[in-house]
C-alpha positions as CSV (number, residue, x, y, z in Angstrom):
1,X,-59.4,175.7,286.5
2,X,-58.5,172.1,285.4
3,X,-61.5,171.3,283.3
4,X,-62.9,167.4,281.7
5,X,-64.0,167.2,278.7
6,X,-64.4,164.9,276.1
7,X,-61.7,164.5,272.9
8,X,-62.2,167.0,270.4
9,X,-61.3,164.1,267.5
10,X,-60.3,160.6,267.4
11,X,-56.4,161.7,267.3
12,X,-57.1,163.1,270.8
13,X,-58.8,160.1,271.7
14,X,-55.5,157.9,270.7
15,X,-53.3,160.3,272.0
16,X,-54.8,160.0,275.5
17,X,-55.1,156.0,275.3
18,X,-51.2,155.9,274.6
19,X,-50.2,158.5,277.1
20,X,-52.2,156.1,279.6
21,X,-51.2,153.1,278.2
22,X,-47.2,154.8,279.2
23,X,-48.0,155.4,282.6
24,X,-48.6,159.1,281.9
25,X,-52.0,158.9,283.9
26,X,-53.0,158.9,287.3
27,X,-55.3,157.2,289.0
28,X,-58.9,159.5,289.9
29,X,-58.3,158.8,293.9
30,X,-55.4,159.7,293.5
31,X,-56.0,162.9,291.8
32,X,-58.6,163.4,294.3
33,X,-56.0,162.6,297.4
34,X,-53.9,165.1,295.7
35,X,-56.9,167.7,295.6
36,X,-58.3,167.2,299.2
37,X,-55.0,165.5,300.4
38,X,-56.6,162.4,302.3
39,X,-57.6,159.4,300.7
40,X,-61.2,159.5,299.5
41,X,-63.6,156.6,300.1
42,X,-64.3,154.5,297.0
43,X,-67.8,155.5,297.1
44,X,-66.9,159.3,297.4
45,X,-64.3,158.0,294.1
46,X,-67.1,156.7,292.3
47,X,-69.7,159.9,292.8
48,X,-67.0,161.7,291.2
49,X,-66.6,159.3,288.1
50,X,-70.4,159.5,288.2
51,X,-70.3,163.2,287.7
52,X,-67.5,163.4,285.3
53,X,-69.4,160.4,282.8
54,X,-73.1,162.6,283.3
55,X,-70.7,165.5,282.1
56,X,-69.7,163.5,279.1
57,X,-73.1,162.2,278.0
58,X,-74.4,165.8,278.6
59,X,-71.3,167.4,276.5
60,X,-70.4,169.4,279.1
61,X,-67.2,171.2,280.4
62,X,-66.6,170.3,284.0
63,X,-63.8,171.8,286.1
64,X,-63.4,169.0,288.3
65,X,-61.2,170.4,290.9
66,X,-64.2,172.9,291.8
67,X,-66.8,169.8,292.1
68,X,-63.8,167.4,294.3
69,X,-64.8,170.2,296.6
70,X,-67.9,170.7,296.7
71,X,-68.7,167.2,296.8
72,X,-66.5,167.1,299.6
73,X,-67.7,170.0,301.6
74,X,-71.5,168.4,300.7
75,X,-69.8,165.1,302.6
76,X,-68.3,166.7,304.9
77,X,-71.9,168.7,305.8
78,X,-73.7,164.8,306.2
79,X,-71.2,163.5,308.3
């Protein structure tokens, strides 16, 4: 499970900027190209930032690799 959440502290929270800030992070289409291994639409991109920001506001644990694929099999059911 690869799960989102938000930092547990500010420390966290700078930790993660720097790491970023170092070219330590990776894109989300990427990550999701790496997950369903094409390139996702921007739209399908930005349903998944969606969730994952709902998940922050709500406080909620997400494991994202589980929703990439839902959402995708959900697409894939509409197309």
């Amino acid at each position: 499970m690869s799960s989102v959440r938000k930092p547990k502290d500010d420390a966290e929270t700078e930790r993660a900027r720097i790491a970023i800030e170092q070219g330590k992070g990776t894109s989300l289409a990427d990550f999701i190209e790496g997950i369903l291994e094409v390139t996702p639409e921007s739209e399908f991109v930005e349903a998944v930032r969606n969730r994952i920001e709902f998940a922050h506001l709500q406080e909620e644990t997400l494991d994202v690799i589980t929703l990439i694929k839902e959402m995708a099999e959900i697409q894939d059911q509409w197309a």
